[in-house]
C-alpha positions in Angstrom: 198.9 221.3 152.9 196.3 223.3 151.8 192.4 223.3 152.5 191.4 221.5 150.0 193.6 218.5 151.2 193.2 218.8 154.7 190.3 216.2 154.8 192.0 213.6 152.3 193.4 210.5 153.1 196.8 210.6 151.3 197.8 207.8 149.4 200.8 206.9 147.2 198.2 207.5 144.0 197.3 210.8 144.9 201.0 212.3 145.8 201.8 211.3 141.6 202.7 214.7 140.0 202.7 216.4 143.5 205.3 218.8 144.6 206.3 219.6 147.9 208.2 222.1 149.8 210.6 220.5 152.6 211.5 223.9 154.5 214.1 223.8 157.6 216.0 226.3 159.5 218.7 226.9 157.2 217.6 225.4 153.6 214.5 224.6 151.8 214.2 221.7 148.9 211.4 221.5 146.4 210.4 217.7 145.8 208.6 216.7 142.4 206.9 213.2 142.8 207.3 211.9 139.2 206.4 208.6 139.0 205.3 205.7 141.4 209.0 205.4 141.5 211.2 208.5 140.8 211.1 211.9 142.3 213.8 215.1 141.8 214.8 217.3 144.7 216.1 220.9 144.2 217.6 222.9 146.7 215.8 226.0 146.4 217.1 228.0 149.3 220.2 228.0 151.5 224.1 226.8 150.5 223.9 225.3 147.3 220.7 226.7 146.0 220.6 224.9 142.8 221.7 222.3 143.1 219.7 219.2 142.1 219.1 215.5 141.3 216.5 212.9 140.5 216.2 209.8 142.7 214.3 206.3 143.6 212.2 206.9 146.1 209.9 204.7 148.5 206.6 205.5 149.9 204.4 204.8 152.8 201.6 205.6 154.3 201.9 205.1 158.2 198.8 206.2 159.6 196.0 208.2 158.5 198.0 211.4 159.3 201.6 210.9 158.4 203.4 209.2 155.5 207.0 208.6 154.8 209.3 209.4 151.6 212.5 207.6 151.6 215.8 207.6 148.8 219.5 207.4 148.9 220.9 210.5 147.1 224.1 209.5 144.9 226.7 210.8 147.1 225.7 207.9 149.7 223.0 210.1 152.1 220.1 208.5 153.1 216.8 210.1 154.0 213.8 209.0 155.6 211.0 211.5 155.4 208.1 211.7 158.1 205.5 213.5 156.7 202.8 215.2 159.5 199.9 215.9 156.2 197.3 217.2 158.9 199.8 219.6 160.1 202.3 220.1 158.0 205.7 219.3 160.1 208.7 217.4 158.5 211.0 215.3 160.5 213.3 214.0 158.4 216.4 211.3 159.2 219.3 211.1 157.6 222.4 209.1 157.2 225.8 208.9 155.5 228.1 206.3 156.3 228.2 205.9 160.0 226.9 209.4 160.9 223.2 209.5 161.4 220.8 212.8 162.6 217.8 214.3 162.6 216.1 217.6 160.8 212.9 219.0 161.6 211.1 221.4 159.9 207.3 221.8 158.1 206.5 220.8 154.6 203.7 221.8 152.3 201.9 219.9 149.5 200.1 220.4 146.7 198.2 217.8 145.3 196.7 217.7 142.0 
């Protein structure tokens, strides 16, 4: 989050054409928010740098502070994204198929 967007309430209107950086311990993903429905991912560092893939996504905002990304990749993983926009951490949680578990890390946005 920068400055500028610190003070902003977020809402679903104002995260169109936004891109975010979801960075972890051992991988970080770019997310472009496309459309009111479709977003693409790229892993941008870590195993598989690369790769990439566009998505359905749904959003919500769940308090003034922190909002939420969710979409089902292709290959059958599931992510629920917990956005901190005052502070920038990332709890994200995942599943695929019966396994389920949890990655934290800190995001940034920029929006337009």
């Amino acid at each position: 989050m920068n400055d500028e967007t610190m003070g902003q309430e977020v809402t679903h209107k104002s995260i169109l054409g936004a891109s975010f950086r979801f960075i972890y311990s051992d991988e970080t993903y770019r997310i472009d928010v496309l459309s009111e429905k479709r977003l693409r991912w790229e892993r941008v560092a870590g195993d598989n740098a690369g790769q990439s893939d566009e998505e359905t996504y749904v959003f919500d905002v769940l308090s003034p502070d922190l909002i939420l990304l969710t979409w089902i990749e292709a290959d059958g993983l599931g992510l629920s994204n917990v956005l901190n926009v005052r502070n920038g951490v990332l709890v994200t949680h995942a599943n695929h198929g019966r396994d389920v578990f949890q990655n934290k890390g800190r995001h940034s946005l920029e929006i337009g």
